[in-house]
C-alpha positions as CSV (number, residue, x, y, z in Angstrom):
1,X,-99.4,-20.5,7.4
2,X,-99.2,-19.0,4.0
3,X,-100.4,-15.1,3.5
4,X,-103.8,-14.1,1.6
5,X,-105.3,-11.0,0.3
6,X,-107.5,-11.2,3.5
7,X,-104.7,-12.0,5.7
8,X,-102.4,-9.0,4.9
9,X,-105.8,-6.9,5.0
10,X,-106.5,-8.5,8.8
11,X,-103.2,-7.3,9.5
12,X,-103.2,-3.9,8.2
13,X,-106.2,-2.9,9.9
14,X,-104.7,-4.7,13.4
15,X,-101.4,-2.8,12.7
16,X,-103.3,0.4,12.2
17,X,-106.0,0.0,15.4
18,X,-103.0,-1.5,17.5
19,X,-104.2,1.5,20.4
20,X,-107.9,0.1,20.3
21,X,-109.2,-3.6,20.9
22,X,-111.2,-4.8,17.9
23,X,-113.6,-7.3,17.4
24,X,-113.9,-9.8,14.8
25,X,-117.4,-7.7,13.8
26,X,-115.2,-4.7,13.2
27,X,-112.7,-6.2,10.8
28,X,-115.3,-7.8,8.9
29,X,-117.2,-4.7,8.4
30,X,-113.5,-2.9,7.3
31,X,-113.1,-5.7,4.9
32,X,-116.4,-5.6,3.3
33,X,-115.7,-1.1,3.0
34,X,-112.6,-2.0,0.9
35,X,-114.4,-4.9,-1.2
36,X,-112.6,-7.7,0.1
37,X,-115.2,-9.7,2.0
38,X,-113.9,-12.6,4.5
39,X,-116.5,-14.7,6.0
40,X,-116.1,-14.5,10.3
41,X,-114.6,-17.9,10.8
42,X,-111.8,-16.8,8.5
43,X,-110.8,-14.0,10.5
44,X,-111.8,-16.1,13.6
45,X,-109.2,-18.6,12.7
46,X,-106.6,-16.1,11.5
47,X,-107.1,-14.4,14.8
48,X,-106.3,-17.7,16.7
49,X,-103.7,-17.9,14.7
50,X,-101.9,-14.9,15.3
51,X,-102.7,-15.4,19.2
52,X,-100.8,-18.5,18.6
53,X,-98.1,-17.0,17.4
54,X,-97.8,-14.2,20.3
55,X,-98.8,-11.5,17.4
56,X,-102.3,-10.7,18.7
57,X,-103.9,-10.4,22.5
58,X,-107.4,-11.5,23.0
59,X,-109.6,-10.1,25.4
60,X,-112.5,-11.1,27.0
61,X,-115.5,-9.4,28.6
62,X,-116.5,-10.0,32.0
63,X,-119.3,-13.0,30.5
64,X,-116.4,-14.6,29.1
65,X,-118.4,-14.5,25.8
66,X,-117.5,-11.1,23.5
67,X,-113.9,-11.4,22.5
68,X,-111.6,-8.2,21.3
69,X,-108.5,-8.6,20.0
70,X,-105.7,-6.0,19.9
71,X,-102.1,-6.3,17.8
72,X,-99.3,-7.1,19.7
73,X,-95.9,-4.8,19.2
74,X,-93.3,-6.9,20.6
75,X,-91.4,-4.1,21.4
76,X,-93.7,-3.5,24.1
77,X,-93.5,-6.3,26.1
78,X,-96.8,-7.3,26.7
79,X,-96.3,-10.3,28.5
80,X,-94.2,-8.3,31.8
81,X,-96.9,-5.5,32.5
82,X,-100.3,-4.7,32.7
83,X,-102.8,-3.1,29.8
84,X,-105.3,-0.6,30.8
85,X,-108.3,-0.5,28.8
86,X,-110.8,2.4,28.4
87,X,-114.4,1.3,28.6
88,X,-115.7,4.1,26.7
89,X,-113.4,4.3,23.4
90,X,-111.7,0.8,23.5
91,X,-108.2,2.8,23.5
92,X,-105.5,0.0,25.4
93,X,-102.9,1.6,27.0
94,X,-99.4,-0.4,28.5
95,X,-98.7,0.2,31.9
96,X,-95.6,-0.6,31.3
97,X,-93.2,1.4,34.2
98,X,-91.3,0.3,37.3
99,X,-93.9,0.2,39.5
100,X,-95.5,-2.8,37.7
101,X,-92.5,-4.2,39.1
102,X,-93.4,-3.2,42.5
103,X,-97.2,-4.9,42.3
104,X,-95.9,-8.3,41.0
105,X,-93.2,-8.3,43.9
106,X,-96.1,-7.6,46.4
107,X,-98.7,-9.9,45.1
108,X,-96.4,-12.8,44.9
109,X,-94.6,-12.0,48.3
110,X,-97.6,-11.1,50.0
111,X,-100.6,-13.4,48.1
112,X,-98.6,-16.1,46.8
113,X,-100.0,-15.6,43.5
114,X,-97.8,-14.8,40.0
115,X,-99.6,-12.4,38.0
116,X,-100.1,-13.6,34.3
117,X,-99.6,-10.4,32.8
118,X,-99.7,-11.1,28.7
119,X,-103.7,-10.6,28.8
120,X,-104.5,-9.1,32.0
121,X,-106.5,-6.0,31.6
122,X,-107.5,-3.0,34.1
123,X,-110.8,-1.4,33.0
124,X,-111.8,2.3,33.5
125,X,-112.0,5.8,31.6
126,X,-109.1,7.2,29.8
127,X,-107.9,10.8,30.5
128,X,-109.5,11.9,27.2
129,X,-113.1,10.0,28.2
130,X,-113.0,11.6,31.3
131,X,-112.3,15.2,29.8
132,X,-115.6,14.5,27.9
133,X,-117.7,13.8,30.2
């Protein structure tokens, strides 16, 4: 896939909000800010795209119908743990420690079920949500 203006600009912003899921509504709205309109099936397809590609993770809401979309640093290994998700500010945090370990092992011992990790998601309040309220 060859690189745009608009696609180095999807990334940057993706790169920049890798803690927070954001929706395609959001980077069109940063785009239009910095005078660089895109049109929603551009990013759309971009964002498949970089899905493909392992570089993004999409996330769904509970309807199956609102998508968010959070940058992918490989060096955190998203597809072996867990992602917590904050309903309140959208921050994503990697639950990525030894006792993920210790839930797969259980679930697929116990369950007979191998958790897909890459996109599963954990919703609740974040320490700094929580402090607010």
């Amino acid at each position: 896939m060859y690189k745009t203006n608009s696609r180095s600009r999807i990334m940057q912003y993706l790169q920049i909000n890798r803690d927070h899921t954001v929706s395609v509504a959001d980077i069109q709205d940063h785009l239009a800010k910095e005078q660089n309109p895109v049109n929603k099936t551009t990013i759309y397809r971009y964002l498949d795209k970089l899905e493909e590609e392992g570089d993004v993770i999409r996330y769904t809401d509970e309807s199956g119908k609102k998508a968010t979309y959070q940058f992918v640093d490989r060096a955190h290994h998203c597809d072996e743990h867990l992602h917590l998700k904050c309903l309140k500010c959208g921050r994503v945090i990697h639950l990525d420690c030894s006792f993920m370990d210790t839930i797969a092992e259980h679930i697929e011992e116990e369950h007979g079920f191998a958790i897909q990790c890459r996109s599963s998601v954990i919703y609740g309040y974040c320490e700094a949500c929580r402090k607010t309220e």
